[in-house]
NUDREN-994101 format. One record per residue: residue number from 1; x, y, z of N, C-alpha, C in turn. Coordinates in steps of 0.05 Angstrom, whole numbers, always signed. Example, Ala and Ser with C-alpha at 12.3 -4.5 7.8 and 13.67 -1.06 7.14 Angstrom:
BEGIN
{i:1&n_xx:+264&n_yy:-114&n_zz:+156&ca_xx:+246&ca_yy:-90&ca_zz:+156&c_xx:+264&c_yy:-66&c_zz:+156}
{i:2&n_xx:+257&n_yy:-45&n_zz:+142&ca_xx:+273&ca_yy:-21&ca_zz:+143&c_xx:+258&c_yy:+1&c_zz:+157}
//
This chain:
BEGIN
{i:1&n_xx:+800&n_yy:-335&n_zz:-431&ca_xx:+778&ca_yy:-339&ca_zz:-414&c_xx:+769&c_yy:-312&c_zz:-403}
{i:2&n_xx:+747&n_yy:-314&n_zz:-406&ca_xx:+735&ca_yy:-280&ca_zz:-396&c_xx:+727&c_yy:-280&c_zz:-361}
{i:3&n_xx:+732&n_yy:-263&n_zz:-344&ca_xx:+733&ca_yy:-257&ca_zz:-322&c_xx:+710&c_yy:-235&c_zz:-322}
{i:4&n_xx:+695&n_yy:-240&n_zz:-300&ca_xx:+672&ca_yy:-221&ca_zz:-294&c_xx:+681&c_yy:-213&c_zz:-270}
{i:5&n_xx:+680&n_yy:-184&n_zz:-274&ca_xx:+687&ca_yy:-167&ca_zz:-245&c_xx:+662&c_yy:-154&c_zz:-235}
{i:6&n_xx:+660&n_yy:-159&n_zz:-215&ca_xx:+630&ca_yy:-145&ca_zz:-203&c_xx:+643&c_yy:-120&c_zz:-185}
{i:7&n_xx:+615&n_yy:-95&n_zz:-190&ca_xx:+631&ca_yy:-78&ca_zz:-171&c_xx:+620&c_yy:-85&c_zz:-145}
{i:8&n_xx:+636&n_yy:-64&n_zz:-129&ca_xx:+634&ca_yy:-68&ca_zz:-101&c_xx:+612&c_yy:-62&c_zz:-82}
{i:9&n_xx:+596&n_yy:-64&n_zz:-73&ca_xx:+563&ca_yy:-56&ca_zz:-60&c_xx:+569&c_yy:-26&c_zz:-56}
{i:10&n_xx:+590&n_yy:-14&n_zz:-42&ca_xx:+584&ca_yy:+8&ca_zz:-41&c_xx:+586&c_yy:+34&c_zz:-65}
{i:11&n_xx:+592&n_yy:+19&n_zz:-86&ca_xx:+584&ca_yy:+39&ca_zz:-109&c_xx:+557&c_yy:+46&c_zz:-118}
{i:12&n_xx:+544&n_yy:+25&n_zz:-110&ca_xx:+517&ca_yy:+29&ca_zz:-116&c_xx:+501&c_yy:+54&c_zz:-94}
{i:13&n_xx:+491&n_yy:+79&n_zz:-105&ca_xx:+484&ca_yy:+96&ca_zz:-93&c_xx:+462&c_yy:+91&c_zz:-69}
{i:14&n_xx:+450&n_yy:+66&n_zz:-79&ca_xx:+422&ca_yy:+72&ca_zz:-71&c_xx:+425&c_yy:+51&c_zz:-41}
{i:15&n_xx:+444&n_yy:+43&n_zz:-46&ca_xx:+456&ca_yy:+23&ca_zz:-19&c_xx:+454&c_yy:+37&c_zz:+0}
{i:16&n_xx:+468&n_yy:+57&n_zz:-3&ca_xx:+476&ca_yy:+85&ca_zz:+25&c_xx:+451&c_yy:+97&c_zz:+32}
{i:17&n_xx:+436&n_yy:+93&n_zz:+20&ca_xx:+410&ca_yy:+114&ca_zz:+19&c_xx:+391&c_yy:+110&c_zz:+35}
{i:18&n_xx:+401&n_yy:+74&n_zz:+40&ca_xx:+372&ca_yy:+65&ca_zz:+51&c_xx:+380&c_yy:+54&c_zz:+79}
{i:19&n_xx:+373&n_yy:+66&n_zz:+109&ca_xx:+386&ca_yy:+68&ca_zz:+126&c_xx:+360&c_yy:+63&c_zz:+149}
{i:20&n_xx:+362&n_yy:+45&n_zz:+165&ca_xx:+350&ca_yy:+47&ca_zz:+198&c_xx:+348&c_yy:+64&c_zz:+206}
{i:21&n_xx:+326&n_yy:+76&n_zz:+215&ca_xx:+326&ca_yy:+100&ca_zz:+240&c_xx:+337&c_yy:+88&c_zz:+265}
{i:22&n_xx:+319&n_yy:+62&n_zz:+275&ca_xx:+324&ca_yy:+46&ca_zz:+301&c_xx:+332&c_yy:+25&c_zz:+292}
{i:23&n_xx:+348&n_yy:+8&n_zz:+309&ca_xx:+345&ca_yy:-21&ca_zz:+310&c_xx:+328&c_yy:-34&c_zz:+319}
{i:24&n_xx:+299&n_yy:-15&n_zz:+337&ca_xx:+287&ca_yy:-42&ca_zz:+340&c_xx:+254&c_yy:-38&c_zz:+309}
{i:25&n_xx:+242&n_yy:-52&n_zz:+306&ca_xx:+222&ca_yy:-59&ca_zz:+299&c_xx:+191&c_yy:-50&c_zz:+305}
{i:26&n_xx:+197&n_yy:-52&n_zz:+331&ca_xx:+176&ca_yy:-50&ca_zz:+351&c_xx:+163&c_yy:-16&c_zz:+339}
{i:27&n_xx:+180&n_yy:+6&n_zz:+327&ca_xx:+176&ca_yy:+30&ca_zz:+330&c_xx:+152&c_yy:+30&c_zz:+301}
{i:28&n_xx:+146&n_yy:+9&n_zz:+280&ca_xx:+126&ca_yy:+8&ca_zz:+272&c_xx:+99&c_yy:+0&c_zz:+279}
{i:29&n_xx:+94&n_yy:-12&n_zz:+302&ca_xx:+74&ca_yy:-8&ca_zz:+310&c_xx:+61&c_yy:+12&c_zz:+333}
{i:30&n_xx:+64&n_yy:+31&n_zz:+334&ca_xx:+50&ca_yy:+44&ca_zz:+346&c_xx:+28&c_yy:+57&c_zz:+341}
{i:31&n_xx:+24&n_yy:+75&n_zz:+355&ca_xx:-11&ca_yy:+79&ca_zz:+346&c_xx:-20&c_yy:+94&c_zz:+318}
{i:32&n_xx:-4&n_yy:+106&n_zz:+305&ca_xx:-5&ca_yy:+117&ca_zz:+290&c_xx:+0&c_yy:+95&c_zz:+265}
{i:33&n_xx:+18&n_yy:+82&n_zz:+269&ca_xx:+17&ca_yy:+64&ca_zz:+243&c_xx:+1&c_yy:+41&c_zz:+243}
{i:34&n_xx:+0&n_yy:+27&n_zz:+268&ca_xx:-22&ca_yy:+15&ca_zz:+266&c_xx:-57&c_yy:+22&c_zz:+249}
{i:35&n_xx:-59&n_yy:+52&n_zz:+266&ca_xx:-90&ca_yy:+61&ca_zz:+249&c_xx:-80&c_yy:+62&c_zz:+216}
{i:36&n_xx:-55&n_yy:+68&n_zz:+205&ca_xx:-56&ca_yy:+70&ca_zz:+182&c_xx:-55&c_yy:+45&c_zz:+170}
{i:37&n_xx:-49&n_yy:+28&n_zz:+184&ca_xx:-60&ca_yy:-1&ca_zz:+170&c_xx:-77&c_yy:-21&c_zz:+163}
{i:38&n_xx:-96&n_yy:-6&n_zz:+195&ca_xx:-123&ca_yy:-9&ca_zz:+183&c_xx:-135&c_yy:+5&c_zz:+168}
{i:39&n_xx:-126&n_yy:+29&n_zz:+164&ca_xx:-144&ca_yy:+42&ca_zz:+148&c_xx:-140&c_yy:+34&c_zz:+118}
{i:40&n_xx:-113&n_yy:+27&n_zz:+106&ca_xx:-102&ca_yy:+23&ca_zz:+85&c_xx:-120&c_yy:-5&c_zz:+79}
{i:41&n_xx:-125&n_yy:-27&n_zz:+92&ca_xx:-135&ca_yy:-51&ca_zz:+87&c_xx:-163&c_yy:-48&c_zz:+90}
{i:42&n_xx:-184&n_yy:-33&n_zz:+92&ca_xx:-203&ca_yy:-30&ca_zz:+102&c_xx:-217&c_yy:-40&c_zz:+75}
{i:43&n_xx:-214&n_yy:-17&n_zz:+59&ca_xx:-233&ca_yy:-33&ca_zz:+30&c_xx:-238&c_yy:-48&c_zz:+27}
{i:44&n_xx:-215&n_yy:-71&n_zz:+20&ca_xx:-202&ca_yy:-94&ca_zz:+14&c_xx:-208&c_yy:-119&c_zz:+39}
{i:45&n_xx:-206&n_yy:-111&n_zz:+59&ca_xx:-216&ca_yy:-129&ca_zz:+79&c_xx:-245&c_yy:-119&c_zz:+81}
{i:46&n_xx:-269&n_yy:-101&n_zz:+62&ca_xx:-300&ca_yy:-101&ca_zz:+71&c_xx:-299&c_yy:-117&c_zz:+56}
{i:47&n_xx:-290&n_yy:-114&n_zz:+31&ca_xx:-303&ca_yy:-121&ca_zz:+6&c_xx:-298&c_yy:-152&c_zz:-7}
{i:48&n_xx:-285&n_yy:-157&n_zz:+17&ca_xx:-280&ca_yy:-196&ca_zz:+17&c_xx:-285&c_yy:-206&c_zz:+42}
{i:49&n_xx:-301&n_yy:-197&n_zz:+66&ca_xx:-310&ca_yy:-208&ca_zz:+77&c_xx:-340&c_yy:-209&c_zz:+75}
{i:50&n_xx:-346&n_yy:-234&n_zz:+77&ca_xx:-375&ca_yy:-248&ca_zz:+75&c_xx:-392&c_yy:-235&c_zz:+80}
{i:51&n_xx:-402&n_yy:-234&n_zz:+124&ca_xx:-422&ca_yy:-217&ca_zz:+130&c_xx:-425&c_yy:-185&c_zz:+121}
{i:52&n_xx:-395&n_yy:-174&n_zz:+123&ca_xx:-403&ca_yy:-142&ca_zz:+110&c_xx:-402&c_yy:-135&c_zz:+84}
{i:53&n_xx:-390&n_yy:-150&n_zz:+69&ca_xx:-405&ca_yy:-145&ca_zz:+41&c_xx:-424&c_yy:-148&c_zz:+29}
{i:54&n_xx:-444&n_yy:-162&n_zz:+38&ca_xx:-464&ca_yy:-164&ca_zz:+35&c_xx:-483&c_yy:-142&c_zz:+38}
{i:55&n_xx:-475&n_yy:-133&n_zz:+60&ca_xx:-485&ca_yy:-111&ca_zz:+72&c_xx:-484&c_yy:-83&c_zz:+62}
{i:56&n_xx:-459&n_yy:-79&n_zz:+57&ca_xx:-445&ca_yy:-48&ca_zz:+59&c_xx:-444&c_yy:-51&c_zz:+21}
{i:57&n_xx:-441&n_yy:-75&n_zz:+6&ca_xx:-442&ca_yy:-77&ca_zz:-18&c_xx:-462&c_yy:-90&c_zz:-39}
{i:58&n_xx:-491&n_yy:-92&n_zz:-24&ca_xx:-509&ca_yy:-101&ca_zz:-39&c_xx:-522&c_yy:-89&c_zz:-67}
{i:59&n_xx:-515&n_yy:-76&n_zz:-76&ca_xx:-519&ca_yy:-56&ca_zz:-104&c_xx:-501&c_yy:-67&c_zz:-123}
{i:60&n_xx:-477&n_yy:-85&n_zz:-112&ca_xx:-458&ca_yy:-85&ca_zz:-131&c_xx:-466&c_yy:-116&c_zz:-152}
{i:61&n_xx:-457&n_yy:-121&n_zz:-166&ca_xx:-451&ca_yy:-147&ca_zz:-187&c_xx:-452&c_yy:-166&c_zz:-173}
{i:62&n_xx:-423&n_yy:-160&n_zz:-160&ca_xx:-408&ca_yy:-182&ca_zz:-147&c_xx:-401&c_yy:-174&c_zz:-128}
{i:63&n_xx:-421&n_yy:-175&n_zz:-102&ca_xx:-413&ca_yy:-158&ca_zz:-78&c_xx:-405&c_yy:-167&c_zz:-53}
{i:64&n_xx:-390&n_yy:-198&n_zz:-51&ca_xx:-359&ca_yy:-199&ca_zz:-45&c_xx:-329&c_yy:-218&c_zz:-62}
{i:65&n_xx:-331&n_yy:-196&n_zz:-90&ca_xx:-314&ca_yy:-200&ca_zz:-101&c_xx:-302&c_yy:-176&c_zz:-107}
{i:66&n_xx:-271&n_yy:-167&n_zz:-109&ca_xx:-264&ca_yy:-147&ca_zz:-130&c_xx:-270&c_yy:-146&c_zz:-147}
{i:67&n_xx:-278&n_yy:-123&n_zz:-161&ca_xx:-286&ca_yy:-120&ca_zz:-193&c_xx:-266&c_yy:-113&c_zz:-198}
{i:68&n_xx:-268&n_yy:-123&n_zz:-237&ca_xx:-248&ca_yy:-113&ca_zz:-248&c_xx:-228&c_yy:-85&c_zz:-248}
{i:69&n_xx:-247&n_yy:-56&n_zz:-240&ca_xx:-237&ca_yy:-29&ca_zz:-232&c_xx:-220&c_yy:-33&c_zz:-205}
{i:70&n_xx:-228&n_yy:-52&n_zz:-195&ca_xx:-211&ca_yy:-47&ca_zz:-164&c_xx:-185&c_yy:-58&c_zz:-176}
{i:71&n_xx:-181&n_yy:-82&n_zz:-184&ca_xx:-156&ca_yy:-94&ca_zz:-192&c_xx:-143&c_yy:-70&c_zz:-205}
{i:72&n_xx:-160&n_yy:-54&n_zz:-226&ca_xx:-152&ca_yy:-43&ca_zz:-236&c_xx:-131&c_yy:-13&c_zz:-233}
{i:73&n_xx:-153&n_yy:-11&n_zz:-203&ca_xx:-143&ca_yy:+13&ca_zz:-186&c_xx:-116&c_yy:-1&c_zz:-173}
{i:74&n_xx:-111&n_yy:-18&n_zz:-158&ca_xx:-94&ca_yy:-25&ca_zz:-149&c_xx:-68&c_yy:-44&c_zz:-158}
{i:75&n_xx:-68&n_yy:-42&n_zz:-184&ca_xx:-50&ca_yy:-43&ca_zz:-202&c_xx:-39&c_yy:-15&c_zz:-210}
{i:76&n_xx:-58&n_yy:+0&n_zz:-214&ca_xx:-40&ca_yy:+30&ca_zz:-209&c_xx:-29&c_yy:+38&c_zz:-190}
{i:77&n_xx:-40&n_yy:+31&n_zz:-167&ca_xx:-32&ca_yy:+33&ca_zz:-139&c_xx:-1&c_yy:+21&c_zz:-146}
{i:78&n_xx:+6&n_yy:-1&n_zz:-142&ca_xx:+32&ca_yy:-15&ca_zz:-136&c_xx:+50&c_yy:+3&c_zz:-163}
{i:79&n_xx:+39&n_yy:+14&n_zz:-190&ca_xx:+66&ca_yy:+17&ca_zz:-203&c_xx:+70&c_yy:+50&c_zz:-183}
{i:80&n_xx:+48&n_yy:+62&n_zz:-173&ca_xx:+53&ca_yy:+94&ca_zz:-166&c_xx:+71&c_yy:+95&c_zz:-144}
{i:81&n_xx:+67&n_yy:+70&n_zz:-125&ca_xx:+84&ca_yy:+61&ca_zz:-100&c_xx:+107&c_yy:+62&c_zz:-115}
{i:82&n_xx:+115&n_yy:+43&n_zz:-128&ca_xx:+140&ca_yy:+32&ca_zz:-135&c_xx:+157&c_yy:+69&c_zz:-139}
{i:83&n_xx:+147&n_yy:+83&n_zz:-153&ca_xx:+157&ca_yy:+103&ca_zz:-164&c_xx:+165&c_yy:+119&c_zz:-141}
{i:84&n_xx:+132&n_yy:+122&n_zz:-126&ca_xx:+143&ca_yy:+146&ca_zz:-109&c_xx:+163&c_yy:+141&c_zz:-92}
{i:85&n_xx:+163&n_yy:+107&n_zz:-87&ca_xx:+183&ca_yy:+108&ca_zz:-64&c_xx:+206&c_yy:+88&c_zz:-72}
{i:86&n_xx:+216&n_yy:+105&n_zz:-91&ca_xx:+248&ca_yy:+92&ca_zz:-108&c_xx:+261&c_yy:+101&c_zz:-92}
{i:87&n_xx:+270&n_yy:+125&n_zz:-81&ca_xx:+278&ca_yy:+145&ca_zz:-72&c_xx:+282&c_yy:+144&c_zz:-40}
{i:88&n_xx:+261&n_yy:+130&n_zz:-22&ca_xx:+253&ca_yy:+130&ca_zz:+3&c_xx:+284&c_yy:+130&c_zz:+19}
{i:89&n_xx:+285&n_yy:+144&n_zz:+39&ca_xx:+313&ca_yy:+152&ca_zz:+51&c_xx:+311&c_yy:+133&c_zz:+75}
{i:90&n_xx:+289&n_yy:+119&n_zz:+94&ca_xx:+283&ca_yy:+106&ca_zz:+111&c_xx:+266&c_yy:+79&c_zz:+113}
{i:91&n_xx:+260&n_yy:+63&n_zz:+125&ca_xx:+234&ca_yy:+50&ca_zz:+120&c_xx:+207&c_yy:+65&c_zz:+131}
{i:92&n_xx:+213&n_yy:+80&n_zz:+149&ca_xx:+197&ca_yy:+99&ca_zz:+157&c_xx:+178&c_yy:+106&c_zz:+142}
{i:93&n_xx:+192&n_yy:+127&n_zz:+122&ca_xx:+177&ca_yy:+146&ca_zz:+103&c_xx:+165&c_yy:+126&c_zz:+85}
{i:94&n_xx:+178&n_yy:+97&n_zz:+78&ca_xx:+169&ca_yy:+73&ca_zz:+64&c_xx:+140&c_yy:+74&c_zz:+67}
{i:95&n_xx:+144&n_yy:+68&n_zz:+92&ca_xx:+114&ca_yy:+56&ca_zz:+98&c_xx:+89&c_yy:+75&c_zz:+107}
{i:96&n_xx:+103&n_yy:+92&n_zz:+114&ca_xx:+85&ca_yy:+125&ca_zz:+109&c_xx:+74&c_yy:+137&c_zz:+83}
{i:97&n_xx:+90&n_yy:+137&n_zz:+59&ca_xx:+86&ca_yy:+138&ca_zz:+43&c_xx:+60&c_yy:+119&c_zz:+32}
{i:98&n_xx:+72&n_yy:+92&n_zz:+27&ca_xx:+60&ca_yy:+75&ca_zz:+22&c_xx:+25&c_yy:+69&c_zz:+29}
{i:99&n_xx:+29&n_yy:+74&n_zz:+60&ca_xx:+0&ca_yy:+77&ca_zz:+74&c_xx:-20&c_yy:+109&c_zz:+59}
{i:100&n_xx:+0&n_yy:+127&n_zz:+59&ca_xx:-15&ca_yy:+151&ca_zz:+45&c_xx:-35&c_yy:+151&c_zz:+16}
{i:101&n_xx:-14&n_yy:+125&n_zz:+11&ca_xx:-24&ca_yy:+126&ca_zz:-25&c_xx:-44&c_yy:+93&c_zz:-26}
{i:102&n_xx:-41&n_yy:+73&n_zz:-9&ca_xx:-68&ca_yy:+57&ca_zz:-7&c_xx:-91&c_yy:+69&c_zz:+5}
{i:103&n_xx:-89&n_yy:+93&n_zz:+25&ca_xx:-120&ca_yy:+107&ca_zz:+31&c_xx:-131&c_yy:+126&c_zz:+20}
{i:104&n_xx:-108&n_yy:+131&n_zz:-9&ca_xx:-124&ca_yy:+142&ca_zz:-22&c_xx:-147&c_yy:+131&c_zz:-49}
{i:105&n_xx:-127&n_yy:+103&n_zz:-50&ca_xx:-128&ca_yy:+93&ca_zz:-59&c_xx:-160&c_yy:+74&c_zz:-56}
{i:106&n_xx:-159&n_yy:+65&n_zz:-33&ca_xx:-188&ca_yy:+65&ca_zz:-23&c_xx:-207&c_yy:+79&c_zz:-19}
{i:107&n_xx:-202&n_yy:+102&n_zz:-20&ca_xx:-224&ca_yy:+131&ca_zz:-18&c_xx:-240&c_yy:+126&c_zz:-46}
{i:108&n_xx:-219&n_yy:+124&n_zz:-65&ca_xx:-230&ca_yy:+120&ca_zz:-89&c_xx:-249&c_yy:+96&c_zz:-95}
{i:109&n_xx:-232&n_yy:+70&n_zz:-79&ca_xx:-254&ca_yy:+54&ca_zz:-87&c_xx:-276&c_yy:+55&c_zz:-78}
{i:110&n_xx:-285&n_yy:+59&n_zz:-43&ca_xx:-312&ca_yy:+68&ca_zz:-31&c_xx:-312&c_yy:+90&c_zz:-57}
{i:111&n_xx:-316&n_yy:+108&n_zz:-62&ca_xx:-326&ca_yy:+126&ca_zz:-81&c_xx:-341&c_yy:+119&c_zz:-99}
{i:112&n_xx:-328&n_yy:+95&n_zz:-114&ca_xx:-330&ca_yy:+86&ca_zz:-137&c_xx:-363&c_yy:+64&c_zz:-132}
{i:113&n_xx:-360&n_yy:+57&n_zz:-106&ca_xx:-379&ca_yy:+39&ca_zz:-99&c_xx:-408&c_yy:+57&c_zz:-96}
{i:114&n_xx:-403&n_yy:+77&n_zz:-74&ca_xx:-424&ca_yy:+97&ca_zz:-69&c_xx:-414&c_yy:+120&c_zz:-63}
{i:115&n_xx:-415&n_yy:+141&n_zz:-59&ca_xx:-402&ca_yy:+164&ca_zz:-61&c_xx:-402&c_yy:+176&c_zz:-23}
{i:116&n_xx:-417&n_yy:+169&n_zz:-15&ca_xx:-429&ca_yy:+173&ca_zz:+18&c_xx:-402&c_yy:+146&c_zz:+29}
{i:117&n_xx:-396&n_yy:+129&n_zz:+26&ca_xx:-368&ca_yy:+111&ca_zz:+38&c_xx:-343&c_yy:+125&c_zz:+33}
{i:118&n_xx:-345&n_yy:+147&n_zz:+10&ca_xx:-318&ca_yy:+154&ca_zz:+14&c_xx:-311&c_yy:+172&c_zz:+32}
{i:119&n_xx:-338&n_yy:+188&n_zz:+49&ca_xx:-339&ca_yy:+213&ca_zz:+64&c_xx:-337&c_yy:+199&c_zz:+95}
//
């Protein structure tokens, strides 16, 4: 009869790696991460709501739908996340990180829409 031995959690490197600054929670919202969350959702929340897309996106096809390029963009988005933050030593830098690379990520898409939304 064959026996499966599992190793032990702390052999796995990446276990150790990934560590609390605080115990509490609360230290993600502050003012700084908060604005980066709006700012990170901003595209994404013009460009599917009703009254302002209409507005801010009347040139487009389908101007409150994603186009195919946005999916597109943000499918690159999630594999570039995944990569850059294999590595992440905190949740901190997680979500620092993470917010860095959705606003840029949206710069591009305002860009892509009109070039004056990305400025």
């Amino acid at each position: 009869m064959l026996q499966y031995r599992y190793p032990a959690l702390s052999s796995f490197p990446d276990v150790e790696r990934v560590k609390m600054t605080s115990t509490s929670n609360w230290q993600y919202f502050t003012a700084h991460f908060v604005v980066n969350y709006i700012l990170a959702i901003s595209c994404i929340f013009l460009k599917l709501c009703p009254p302002l897309c209409e507005i801010l996106f009347s040139k487009s096809e389908t101007p409150c739908q994603l186009e195919q390029r946005d999916a597109e963009i943000l499918l690159f988005l999630g594999v570039v996340v995944a990569l850059k933050n294999r590595y992440s030593n905190t949740v901190q830098e997680f979500i620092t990180r993470t917010c860095m690379l959705v606003k840029v990520a949206n710069t591009v898409m305002f860009f892509l829409q009109d070039s004056r939304y990305s400025f």
